[in-house]
VMD Tcl script that builds the backbone (N, CA, C; Angstrom):
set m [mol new atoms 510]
animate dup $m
set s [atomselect $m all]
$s set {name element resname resid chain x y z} {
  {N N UNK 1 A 61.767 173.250 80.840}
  {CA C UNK 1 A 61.914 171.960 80.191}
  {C C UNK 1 A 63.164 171.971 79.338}
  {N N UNK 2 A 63.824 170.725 79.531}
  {CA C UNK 2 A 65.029 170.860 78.309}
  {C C UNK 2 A 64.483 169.600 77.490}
  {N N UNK 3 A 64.780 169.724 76.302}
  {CA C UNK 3 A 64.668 168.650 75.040}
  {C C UNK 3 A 66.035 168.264 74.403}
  {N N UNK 4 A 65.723 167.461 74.285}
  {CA C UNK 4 A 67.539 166.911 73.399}
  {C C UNK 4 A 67.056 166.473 72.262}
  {N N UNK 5 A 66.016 166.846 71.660}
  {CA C UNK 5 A 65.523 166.759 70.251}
  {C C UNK 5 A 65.687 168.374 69.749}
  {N N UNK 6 A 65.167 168.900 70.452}
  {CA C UNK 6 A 65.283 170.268 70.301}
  {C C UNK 6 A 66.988 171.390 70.580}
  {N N UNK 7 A 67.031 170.579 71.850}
  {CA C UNK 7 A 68.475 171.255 72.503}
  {C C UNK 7 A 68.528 172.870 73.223}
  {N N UNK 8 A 67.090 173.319 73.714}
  {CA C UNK 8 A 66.849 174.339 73.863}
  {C C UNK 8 A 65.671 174.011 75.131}
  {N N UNK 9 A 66.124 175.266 75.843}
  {CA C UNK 9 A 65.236 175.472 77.045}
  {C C UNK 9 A 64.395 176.360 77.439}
  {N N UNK 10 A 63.001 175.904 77.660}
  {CA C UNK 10 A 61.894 177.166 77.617}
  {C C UNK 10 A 62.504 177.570 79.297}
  {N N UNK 11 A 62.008 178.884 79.541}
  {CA C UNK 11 A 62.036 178.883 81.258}
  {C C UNK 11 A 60.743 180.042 81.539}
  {N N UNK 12 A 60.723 179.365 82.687}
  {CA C UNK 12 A 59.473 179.890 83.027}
  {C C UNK 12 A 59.156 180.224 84.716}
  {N N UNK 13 A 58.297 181.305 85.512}
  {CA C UNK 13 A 58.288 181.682 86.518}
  {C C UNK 13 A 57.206 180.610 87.434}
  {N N UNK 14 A 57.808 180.745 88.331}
  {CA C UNK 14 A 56.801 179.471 89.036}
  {C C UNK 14 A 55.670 179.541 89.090}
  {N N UNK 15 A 54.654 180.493 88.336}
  {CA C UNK 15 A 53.413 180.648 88.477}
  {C C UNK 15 A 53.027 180.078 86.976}
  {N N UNK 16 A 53.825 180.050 86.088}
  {CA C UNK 16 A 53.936 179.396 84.676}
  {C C UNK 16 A 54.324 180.697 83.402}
  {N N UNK 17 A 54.243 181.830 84.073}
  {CA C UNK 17 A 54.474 182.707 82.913}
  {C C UNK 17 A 56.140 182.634 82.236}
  {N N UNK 18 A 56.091 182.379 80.986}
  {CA C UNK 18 A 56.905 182.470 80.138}
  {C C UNK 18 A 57.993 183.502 80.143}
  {N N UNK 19 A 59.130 183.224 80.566}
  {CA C UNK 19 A 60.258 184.423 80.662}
  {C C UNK 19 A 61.186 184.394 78.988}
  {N N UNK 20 A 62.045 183.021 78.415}
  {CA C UNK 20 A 62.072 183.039 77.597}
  {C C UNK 20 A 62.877 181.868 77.396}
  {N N UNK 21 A 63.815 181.549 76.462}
  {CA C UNK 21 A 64.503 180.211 75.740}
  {C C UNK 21 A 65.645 180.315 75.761}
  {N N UNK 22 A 66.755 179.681 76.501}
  {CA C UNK 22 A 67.985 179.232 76.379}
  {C C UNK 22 A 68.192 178.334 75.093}
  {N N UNK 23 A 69.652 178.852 74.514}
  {CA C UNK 23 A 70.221 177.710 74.070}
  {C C UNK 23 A 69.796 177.256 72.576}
  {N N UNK 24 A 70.430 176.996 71.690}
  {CA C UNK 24 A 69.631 176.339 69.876}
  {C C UNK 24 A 70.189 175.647 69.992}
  {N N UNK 25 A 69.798 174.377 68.885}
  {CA C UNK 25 A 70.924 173.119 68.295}
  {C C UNK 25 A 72.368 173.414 67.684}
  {N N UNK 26 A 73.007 173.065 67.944}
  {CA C UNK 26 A 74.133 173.348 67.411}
  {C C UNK 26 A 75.399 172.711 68.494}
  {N N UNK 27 A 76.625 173.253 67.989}
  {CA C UNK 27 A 77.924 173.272 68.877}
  {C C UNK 27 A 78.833 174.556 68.920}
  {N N UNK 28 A 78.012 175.729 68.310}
  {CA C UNK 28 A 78.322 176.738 68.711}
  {C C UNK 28 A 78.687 177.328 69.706}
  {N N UNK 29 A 78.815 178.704 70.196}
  {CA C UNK 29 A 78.362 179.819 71.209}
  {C C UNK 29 A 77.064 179.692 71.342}
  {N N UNK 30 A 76.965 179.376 72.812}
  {CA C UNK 30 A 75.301 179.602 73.388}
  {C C UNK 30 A 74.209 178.130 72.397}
  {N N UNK 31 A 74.895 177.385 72.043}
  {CA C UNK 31 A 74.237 176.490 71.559}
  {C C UNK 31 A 74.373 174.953 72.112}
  {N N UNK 32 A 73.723 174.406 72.230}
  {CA C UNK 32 A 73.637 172.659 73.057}
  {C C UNK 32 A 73.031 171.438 71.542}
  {N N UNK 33 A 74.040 170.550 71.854}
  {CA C UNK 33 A 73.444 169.201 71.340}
  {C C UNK 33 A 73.607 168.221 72.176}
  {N N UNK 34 A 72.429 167.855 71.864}
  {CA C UNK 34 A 71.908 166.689 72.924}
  {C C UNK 34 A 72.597 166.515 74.639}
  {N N UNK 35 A 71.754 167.119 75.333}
  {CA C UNK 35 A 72.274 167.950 76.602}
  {C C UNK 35 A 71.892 166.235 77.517}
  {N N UNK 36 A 72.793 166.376 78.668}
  {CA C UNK 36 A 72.917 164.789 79.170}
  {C C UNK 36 A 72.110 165.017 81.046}
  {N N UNK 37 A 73.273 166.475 80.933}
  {CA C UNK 37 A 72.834 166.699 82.598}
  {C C UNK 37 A 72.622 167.814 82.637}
  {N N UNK 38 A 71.708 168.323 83.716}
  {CA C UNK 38 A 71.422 169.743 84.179}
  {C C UNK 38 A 71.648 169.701 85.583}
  {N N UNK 39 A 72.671 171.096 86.233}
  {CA C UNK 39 A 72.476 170.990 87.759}
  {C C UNK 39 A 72.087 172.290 87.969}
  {N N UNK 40 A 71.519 172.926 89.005}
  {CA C UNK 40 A 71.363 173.868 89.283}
  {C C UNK 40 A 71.567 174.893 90.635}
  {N N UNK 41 A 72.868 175.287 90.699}
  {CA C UNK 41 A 73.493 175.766 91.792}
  {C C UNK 41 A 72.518 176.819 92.652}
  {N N UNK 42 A 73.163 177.086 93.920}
  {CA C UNK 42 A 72.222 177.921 94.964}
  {C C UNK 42 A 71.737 179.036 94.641}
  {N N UNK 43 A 73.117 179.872 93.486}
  {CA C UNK 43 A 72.427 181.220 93.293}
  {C C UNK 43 A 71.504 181.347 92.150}
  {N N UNK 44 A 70.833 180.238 91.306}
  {CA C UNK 44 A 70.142 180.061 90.489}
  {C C UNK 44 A 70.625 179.729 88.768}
  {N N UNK 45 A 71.882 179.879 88.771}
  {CA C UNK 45 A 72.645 179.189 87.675}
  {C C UNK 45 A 72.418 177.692 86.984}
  {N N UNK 46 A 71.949 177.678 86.338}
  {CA C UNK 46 A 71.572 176.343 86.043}
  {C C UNK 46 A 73.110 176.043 84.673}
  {N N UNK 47 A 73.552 174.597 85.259}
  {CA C UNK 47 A 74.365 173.810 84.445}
  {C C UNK 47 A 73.650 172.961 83.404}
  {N N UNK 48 A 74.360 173.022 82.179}
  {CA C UNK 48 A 74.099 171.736 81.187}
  {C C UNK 48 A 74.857 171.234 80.833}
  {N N UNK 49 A 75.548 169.931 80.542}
  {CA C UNK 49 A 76.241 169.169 80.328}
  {C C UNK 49 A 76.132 169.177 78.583}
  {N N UNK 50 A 76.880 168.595 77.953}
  {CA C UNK 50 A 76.201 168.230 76.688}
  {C C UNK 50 A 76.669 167.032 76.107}
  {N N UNK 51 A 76.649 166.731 75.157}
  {CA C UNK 51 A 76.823 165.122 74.652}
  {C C UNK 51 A 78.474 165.461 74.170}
  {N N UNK 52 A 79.025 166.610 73.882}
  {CA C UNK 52 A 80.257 167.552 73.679}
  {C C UNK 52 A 81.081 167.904 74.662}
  {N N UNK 53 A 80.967 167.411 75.653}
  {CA C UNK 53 A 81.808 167.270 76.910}
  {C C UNK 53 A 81.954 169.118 77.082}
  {N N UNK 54 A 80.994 169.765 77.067}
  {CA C UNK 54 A 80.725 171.162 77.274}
  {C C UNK 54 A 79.776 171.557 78.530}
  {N N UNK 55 A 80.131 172.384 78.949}
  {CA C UNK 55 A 79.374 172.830 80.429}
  {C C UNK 55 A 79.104 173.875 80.031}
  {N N UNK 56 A 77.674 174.582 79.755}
  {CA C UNK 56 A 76.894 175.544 79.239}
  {C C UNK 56 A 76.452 176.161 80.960}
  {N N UNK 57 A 76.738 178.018 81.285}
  {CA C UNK 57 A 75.880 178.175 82.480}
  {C C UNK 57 A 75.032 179.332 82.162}
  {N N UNK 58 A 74.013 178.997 82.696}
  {CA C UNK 58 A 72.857 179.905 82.280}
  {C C UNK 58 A 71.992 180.288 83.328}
  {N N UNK 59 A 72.006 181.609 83.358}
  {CA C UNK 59 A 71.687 182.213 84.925}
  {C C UNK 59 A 71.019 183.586 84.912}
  {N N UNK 60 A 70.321 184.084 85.967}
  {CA C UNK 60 A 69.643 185.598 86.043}
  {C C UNK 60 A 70.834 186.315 85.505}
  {N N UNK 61 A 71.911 186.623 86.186}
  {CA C UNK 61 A 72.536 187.765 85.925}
  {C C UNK 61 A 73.978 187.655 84.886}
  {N N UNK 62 A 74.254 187.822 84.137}
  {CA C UNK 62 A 75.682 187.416 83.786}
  {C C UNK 62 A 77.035 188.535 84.674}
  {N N UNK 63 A 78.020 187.008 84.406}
  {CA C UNK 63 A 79.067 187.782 85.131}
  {C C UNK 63 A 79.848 189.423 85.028}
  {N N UNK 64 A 80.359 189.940 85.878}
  {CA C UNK 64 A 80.706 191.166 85.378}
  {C C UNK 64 A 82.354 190.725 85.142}
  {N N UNK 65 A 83.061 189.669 85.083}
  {CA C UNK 65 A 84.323 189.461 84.214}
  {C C UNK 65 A 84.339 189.249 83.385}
  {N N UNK 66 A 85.321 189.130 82.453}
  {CA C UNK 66 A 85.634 188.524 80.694}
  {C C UNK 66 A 85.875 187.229 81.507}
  {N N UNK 67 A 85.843 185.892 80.889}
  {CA C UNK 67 A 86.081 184.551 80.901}
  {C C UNK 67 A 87.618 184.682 79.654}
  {N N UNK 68 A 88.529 184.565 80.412}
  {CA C UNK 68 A 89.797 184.268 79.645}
  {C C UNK 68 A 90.303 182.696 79.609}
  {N N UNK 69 A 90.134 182.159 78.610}
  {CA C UNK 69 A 91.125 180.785 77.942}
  {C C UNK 69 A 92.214 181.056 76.909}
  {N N UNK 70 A 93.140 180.777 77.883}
  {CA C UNK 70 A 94.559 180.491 76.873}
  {C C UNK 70 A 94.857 179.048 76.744}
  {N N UNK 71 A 95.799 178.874 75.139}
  {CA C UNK 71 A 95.913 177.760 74.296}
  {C C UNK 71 A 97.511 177.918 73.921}
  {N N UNK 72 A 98.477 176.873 73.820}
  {CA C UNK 72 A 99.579 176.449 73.635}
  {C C UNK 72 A 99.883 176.772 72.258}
  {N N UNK 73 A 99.075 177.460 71.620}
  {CA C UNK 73 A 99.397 177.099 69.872}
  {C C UNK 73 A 98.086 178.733 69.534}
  {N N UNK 74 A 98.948 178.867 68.018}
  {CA C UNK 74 A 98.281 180.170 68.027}
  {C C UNK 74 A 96.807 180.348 67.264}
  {N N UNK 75 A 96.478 179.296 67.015}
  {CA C UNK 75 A 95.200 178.850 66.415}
  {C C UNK 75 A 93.874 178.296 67.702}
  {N N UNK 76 A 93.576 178.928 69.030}
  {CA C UNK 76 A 92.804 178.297 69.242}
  {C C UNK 76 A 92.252 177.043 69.764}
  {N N UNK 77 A 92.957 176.136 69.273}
  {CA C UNK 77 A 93.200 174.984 69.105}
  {C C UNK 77 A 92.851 173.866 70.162}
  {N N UNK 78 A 92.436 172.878 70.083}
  {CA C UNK 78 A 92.512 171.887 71.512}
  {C C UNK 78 A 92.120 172.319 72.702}
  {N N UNK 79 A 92.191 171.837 73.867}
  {CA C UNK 79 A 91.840 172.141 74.929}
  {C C UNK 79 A 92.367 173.497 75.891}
  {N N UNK 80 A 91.840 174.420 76.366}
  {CA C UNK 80 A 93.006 175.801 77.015}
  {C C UNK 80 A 93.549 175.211 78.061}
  {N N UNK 81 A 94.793 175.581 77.984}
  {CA C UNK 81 A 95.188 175.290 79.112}
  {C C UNK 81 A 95.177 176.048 80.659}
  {N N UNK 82 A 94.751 177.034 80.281}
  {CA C UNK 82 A 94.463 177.804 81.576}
  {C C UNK 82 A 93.182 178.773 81.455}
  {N N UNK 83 A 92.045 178.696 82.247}
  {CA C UNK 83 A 91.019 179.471 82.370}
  {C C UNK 83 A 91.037 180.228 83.408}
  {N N UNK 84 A 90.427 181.597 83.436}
  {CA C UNK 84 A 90.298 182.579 84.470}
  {C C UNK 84 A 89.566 183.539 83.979}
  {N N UNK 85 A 89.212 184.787 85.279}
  {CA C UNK 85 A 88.874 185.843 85.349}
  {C C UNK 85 A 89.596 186.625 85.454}
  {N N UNK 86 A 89.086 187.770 84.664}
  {CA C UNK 86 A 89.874 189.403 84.392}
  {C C UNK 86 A 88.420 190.046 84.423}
  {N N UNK 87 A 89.182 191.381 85.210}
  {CA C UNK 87 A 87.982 192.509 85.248}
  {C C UNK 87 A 88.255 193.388 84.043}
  {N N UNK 88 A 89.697 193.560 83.457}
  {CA C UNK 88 A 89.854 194.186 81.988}
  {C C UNK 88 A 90.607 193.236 80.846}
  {N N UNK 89 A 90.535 193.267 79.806}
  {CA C UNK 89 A 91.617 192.560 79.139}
  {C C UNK 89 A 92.190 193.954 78.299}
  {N N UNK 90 A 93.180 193.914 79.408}
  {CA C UNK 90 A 94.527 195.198 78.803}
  {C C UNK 90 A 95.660 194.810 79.308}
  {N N UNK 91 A 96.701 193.539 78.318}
  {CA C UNK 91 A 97.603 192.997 78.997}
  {C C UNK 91 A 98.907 193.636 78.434}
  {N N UNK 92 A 99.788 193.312 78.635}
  {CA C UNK 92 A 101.064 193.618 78.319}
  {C C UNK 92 A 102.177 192.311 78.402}
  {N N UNK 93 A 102.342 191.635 77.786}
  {CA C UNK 93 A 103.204 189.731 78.438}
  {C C UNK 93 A 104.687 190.481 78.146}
  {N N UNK 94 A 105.330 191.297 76.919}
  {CA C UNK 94 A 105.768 192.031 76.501}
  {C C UNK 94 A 106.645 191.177 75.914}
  {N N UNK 95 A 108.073 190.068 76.333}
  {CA C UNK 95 A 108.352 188.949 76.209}
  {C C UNK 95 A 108.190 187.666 76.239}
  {N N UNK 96 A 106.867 187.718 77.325}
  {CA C UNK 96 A 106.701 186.853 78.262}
  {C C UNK 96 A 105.342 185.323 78.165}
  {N N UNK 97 A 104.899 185.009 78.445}
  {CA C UNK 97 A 103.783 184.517 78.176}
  {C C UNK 97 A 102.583 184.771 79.767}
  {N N UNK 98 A 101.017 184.336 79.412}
  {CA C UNK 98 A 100.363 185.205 80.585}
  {C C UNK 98 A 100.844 183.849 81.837}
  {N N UNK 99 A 101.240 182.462 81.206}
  {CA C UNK 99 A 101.328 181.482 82.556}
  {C C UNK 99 A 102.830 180.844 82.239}
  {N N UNK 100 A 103.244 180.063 83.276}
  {CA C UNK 100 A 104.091 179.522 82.969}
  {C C UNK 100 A 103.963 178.067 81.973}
  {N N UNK 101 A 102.474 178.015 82.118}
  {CA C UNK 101 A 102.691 176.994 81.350}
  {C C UNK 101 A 102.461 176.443 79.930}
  {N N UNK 102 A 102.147 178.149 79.605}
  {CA C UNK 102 A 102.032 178.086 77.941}
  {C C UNK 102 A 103.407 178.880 77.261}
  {N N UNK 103 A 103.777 178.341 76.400}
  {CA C UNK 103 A 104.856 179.160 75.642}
  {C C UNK 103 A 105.160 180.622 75.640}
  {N N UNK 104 A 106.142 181.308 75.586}
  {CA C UNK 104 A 106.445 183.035 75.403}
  {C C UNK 104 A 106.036 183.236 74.084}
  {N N UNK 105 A 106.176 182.749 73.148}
  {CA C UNK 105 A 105.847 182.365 71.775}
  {C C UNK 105 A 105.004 181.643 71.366}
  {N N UNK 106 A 103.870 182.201 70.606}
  {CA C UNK 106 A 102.992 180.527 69.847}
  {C C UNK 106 A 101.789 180.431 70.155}
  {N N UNK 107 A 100.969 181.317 71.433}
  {CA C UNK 107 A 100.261 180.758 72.482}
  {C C UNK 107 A 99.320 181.957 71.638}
  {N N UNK 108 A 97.498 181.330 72.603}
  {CA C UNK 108 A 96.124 181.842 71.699}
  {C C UNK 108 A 95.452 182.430 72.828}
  {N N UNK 109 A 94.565 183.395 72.674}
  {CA C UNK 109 A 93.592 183.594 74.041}
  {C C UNK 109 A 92.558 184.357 73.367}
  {N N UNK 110 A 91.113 183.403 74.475}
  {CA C UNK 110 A 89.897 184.050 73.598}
  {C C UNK 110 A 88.910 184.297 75.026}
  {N N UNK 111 A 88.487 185.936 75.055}
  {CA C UNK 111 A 88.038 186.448 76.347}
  {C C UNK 111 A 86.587 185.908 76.053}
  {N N UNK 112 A 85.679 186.416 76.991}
  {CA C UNK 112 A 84.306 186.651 76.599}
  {C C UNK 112 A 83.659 187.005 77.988}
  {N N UNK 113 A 82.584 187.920 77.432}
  {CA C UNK 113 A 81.729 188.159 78.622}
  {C C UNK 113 A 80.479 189.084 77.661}
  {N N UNK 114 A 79.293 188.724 78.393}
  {CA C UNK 114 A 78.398 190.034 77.759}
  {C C UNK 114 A 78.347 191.682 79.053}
  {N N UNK 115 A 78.000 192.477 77.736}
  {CA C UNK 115 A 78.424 193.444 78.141}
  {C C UNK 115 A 76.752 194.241 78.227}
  {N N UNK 116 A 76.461 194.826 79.530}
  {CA C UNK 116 A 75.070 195.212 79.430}
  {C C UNK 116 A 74.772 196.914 79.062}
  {N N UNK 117 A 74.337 197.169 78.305}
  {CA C UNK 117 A 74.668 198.769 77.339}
  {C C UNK 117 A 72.927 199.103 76.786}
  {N N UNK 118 A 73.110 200.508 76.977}
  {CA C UNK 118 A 71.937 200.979 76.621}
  {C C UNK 118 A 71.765 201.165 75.386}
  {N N UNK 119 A 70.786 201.534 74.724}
  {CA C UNK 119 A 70.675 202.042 73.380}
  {C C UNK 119 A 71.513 203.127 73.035}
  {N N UNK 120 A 72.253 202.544 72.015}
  {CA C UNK 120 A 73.382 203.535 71.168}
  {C C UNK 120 A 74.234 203.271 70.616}
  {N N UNK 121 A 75.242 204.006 69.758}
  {CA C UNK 121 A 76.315 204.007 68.818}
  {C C UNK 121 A 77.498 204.044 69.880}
  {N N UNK 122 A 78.226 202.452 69.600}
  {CA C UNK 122 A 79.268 202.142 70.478}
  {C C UNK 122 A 80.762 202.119 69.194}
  {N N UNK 123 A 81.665 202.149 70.162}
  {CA C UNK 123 A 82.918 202.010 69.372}
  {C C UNK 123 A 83.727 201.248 70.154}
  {N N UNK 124 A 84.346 200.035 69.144}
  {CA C UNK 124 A 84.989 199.101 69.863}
  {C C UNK 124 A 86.277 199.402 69.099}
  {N N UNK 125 A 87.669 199.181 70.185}
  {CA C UNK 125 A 88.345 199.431 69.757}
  {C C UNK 125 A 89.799 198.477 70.101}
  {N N UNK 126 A 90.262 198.045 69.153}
  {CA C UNK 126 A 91.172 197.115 69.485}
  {C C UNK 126 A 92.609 197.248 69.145}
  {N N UNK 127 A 93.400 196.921 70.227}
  {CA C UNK 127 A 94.937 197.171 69.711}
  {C C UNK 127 A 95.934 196.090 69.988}
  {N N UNK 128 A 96.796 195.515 68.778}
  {CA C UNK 128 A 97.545 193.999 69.538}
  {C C UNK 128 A 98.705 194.138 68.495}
  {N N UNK 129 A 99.447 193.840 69.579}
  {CA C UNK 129 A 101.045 194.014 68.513}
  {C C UNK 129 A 100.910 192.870 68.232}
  {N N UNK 130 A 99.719 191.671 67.656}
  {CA C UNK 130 A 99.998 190.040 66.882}
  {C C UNK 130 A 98.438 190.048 66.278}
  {N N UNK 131 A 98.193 189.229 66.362}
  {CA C UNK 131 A 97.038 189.066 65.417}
  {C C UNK 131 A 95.569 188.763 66.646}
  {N N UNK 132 A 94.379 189.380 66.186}
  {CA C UNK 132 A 93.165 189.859 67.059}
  {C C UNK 132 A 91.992 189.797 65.762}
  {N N UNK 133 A 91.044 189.227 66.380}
  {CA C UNK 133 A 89.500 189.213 66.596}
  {C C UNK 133 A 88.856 189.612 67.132}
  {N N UNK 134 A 87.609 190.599 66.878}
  {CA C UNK 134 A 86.550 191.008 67.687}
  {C C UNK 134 A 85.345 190.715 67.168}
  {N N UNK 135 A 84.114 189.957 67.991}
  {CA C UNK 135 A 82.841 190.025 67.645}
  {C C UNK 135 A 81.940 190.559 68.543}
  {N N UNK 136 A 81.277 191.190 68.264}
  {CA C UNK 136 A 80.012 191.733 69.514}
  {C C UNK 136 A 78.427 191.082 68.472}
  {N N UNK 137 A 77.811 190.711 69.593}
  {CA C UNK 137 A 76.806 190.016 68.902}
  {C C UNK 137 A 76.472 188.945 68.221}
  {N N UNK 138 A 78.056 188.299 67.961}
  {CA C UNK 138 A 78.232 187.559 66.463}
  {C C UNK 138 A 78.254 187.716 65.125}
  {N N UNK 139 A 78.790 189.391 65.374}
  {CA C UNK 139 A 79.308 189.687 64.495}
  {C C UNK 139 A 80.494 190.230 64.375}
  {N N UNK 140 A 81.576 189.565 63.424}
  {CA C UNK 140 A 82.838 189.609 63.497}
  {C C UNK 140 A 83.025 191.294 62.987}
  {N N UNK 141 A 83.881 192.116 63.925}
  {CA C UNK 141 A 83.939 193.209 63.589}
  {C C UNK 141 A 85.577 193.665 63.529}
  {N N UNK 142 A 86.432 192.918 63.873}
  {CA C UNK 142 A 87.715 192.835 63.321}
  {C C UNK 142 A 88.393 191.604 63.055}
  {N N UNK 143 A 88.725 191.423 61.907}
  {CA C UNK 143 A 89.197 190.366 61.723}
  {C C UNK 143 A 91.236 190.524 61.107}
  {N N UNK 144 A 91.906 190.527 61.726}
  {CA C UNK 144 A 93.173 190.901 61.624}
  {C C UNK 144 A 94.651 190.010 62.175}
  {N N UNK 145 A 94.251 188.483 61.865}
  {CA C UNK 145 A 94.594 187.757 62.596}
  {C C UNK 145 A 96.219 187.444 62.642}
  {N N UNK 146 A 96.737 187.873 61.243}
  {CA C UNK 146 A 98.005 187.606 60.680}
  {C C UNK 146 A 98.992 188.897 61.390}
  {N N UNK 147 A 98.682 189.480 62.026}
  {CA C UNK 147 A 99.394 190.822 62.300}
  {C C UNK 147 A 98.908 191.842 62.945}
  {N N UNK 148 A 99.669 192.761 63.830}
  {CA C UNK 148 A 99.436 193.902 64.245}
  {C C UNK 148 A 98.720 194.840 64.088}
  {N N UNK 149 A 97.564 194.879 64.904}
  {CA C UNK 149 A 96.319 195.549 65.255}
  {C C UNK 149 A 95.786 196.651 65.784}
  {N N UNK 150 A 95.060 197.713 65.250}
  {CA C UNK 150 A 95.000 198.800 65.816}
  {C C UNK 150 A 93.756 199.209 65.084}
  {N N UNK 151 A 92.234 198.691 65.804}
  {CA C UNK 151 A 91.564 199.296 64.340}
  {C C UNK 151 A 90.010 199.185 65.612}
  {N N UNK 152 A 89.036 200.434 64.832}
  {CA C UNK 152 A 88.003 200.909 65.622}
  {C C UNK 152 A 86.985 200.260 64.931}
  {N N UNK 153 A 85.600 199.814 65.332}
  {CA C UNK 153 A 84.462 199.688 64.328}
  {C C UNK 153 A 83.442 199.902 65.271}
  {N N UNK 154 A 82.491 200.904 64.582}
  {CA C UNK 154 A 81.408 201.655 65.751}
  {C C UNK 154 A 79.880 200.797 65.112}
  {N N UNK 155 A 78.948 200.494 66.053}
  {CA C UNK 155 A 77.969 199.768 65.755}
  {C C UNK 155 A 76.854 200.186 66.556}
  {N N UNK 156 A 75.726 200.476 66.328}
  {CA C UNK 156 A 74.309 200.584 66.729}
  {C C UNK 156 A 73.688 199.536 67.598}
  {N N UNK 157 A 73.455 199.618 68.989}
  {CA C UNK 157 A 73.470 198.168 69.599}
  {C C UNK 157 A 72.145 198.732 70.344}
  {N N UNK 158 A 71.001 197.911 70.275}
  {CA C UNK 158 A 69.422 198.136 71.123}
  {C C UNK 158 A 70.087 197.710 72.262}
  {N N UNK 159 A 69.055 198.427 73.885}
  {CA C UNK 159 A 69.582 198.096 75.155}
  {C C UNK 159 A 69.096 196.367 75.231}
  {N N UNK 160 A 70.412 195.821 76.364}
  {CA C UNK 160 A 70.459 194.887 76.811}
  {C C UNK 160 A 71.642 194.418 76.952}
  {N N UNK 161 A 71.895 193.158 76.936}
  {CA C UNK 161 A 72.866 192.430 77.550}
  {C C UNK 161 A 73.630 191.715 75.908}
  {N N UNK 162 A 75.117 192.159 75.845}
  {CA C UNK 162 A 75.428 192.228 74.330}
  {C C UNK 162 A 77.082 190.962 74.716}
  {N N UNK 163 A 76.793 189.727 73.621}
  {CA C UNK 163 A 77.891 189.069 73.960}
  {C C UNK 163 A 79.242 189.654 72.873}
  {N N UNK 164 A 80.331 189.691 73.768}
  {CA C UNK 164 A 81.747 190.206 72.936}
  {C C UNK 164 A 82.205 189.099 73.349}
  {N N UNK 165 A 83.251 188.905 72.114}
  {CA C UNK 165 A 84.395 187.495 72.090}
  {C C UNK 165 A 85.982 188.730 71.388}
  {N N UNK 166 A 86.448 188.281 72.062}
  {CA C UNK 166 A 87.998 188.723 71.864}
  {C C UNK 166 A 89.127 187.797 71.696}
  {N N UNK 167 A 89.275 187.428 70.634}
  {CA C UNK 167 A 90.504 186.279 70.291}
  {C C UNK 167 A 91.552 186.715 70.031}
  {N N UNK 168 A 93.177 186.191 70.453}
  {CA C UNK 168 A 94.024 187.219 70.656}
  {C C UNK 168 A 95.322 185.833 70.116}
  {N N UNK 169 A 96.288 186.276 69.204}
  {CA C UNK 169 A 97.413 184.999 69.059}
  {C C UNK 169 A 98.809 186.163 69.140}
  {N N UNK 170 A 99.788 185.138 69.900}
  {CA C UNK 170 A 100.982 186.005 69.650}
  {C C UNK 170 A 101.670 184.911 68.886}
}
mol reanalyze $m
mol bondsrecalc $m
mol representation Tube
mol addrep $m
């Protein structure tokens, strides 16, 4: 069932047993307000639309790429202008920019993918000759945005499926 009072989705196995809940109120990460459409593709991915002109996908397995969006400006900002898949984010632009159609200079990029890890003490480690963000979980674990980056933070993570966001400005 989806609710647009609620903004959250129970799901459940076709016999009725309870698997668990997509989605809170909000306009966050992983969050829906007032959801308009749902589609649900062949391999079991279900789409939500939202009243936020946002396409939420929510599915058995998550992908094994990072989701990369780059932005014209070094804040994030407005719409990306280019989305894709990467199997690593370990770039090098060196002068350059990653498309032609964002600036060599100026330009934002924010990865994401969850990462599926067993129980244990992980170390994330980040390095950017400009300014970088890291969160695992939703929790911001580098925050270094003004400048050149090179910094570790190790964290205790229970098994499962763990979301990382990587925001990156040159």
């Amino acid at each position: 069932t989806l609710s647009s009072s609620s903004a959250a989705s129970d799901v459940y196995k076709r016999q009725g047993q309870f698997l668990g809940k997509w989605g809170t109120w909000g306009s966050g990460d992983e969050q829906l307000s007032y959801p308009l459409a749902v589609a649900v593709a062949s391999d079991g991915t279900v789409y939500v639309v939202d009243s936020s002109d946002r396409v939420r996908a929510f599915g058995i397995t998550y992908p094994t790429t990072w989701r990369g969006e780059f932005f014209a400006n070094r804040w994030l900002a407005e719409r990306p202008l280019v989305i894709g898949q990467t199997a690593a984010v370990d770039f090098d632009w060196g002068a350059g920019a990653p498309d032609p159609v964002l600036p060599a200079d100026g330009f934002s990029a924010r990865f994401q993918r969850y990462l599926p890890l067993a129980t244990g003490t992980y170390t994330f480690t980040v390095q950017a000759d400009d300014g970088v963000r890291l969160w695992v979980d939703g929790r911001l674990l580098v925050d270094q945005w003004d400048g050149p980056a090179a910094y570790s933070a190790t964290l205790f993570l229970a098994a499962g499926d763990h979301p990382v966001r990587l925001e990156y400005n040159d």
